[in-house]
C-alpha positions in Angstrom: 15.5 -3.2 0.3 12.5 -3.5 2.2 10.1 -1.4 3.9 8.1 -2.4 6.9 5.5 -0.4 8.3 4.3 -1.5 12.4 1.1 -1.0 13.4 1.2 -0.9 17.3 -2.2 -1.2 19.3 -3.5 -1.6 23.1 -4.5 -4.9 23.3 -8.7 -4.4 23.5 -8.5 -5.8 27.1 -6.5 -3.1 28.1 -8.2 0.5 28.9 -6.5 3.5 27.2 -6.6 6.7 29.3 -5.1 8.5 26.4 -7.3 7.7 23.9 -10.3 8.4 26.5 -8.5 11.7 27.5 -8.1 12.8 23.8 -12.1 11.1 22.9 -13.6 13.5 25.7 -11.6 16.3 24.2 -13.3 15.9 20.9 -17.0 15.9 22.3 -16.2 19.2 24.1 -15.4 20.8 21.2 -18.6 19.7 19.2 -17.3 16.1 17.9 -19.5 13.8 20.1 -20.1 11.3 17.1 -16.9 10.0 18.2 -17.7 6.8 20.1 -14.2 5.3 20.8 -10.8 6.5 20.5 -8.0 4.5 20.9 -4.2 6.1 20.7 -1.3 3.6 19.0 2.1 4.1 17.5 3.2 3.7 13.8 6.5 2.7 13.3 9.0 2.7 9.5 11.5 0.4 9.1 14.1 0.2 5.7 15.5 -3.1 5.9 18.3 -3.6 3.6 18.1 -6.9 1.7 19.1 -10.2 3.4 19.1 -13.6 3.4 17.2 -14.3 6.4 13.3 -14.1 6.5 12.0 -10.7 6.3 8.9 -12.1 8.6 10.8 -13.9 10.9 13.1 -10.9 11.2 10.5 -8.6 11.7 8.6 -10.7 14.2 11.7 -10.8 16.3 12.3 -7.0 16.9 8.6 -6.8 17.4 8.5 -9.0 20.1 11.8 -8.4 21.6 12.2 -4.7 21.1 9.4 -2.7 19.3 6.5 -3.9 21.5 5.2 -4.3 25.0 3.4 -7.9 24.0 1.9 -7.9 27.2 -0.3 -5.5 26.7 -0.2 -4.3 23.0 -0.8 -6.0 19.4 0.8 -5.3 16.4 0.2 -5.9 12.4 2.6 -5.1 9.9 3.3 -4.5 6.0 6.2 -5.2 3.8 6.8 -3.7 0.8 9.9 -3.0 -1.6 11.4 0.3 -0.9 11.9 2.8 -3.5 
Protein backbone atom coordinates (compact mmCIF):
# COMPACT_ATOMS: atom_id res chain seq x y z
CA UNK A 1 0.00 0.00 0.00
CA UNK A 2 0.73 3.47 -0.70
CA UNK A 3 0.33 6.67 0.87
CA UNK A 4 -0.03 9.89 -1.01
CA UNK A 5 -0.07 13.13 0.57
CA UNK A 6 -1.66 16.36 -1.92
CA UNK A 7 -0.56 19.53 -1.46
CA UNK A 8 -3.26 21.84 -2.92
CA UNK A 9 -2.38 25.66 -3.60
CA UNK A 10 -3.96 28.94 -5.27
CA UNK A 11 -2.27 29.35 -8.31
CA UNK A 12 0.14 32.69 -7.51
CA UNK A 13 -1.99 34.58 -10.18
CA UNK A 14 -4.88 34.11 -8.27
CA UNK A 15 -5.70 36.51 -5.13
CA UNK A 16 -6.64 34.67 -1.90
CA UNK A 17 -9.20 36.61 0.28
CA UNK A 18 -8.80 34.04 2.90
CA UNK A 19 -5.46 33.98 3.29
CA UNK A 20 -5.52 38.08 3.30
CA UNK A 21 -8.55 37.83 5.73
CA UNK A 22 -6.65 35.38 8.09
CA UNK A 23 -2.89 37.66 7.31
CA UNK A 24 -4.71 40.95 8.57
CA UNK A 25 -5.99 38.94 11.54
CA UNK A 26 -2.51 38.12 12.60
CA UNK A 27 -1.06 41.86 12.49
CA UNK A 28 -4.02 42.91 14.71
CA UNK A 29 -3.08 40.76 17.24
CA UNK A 30 0.73 41.82 17.27
CA UNK A 31 2.05 39.33 14.42
CA UNK A 32 2.79 41.98 11.65
CA UNK A 33 6.11 40.10 10.60
CA UNK A 34 3.78 38.19 8.58
CA UNK A 35 4.13 39.35 5.04
CA UNK A 36 2.00 36.86 3.03
CA UNK A 37 -0.43 34.28 3.88
CA UNK A 38 -1.78 32.08 1.59
CA UNK A 39 -4.61 29.35 2.73
CA UNK A 40 -4.45 25.62 0.77
CA UNK A 41 -5.81 22.20 1.49
CA UNK A 42 -3.84 19.03 2.44
CA UNK A 43 -5.25 15.97 1.33
CA UNK A 44 -4.24 11.73 2.57
CA UNK A 45 -4.74 9.13 0.41
CA UNK A 46 -4.04 5.00 1.21
CA UNK A 47 -3.86 3.48 -1.99
CA UNK A 48 -3.89 -0.14 -1.88
CA UNK A 49 -1.29 -1.76 -4.18
CA UNK A 50 -1.94 -2.00 -7.97
CA UNK A 51 -0.70 -2.67 -11.10
CA UNK A 52 -1.29 0.54 -12.72
CA UNK A 53 1.04 3.62 -12.18
CA UNK A 54 0.79 5.08 -8.82
CA UNK A 55 1.75 8.60 -10.61
CA UNK A 56 -0.37 8.27 -13.38
CA UNK A 57 -3.13 7.29 -11.00
CA UNK A 58 -2.67 10.03 -8.77
CA UNK A 59 -2.40 12.63 -11.45
CA UNK A 60 -5.71 11.49 -12.71
CA UNK A 61 -7.93 12.12 -9.48
CA UNK A 62 -5.95 15.28 -9.11
CA UNK A 63 -6.89 16.66 -12.15
CA UNK A 64 -10.32 15.17 -12.51
CA UNK A 65 -11.50 15.21 -9.02
CA UNK A 66 -9.26 16.56 -6.15
CA UNK A 67 -8.42 19.92 -7.83
CA UNK A 68 -9.88 23.04 -9.47
CA UNK A 69 -6.76 23.19 -12.13
CA UNK A 70 -7.93 26.33 -13.19
CA UNK A 71 -7.10 28.13 -10.59
CA UNK A 72 -5.06 25.89 -8.10
CA UNK A 73 -1.59 23.84 -8.16
CA UNK A 74 -0.81 20.83 -6.60
CA UNK A 75 2.49 18.76 -5.53
CA UNK A 76 2.36 15.48 -4.07
CA UNK A 77 4.38 12.60 -2.03
CA UNK A 78 4.29 8.91 -2.12
CA UNK A 79 5.41 6.85 0.31
CA UNK A 80 4.79 3.11 1.53
CA UNK A 81 2.22 3.01 4.10
CA UNK A 82 2.71 1.42 7.37
Amino acid sequence: MKKVKIYVTLRESILDPQGSAVQGSLAKMGYGEVEDLRIGKYLELTIKDTERDIDTLVKEMCEKVLTNVVIEDYRYEVEEAN
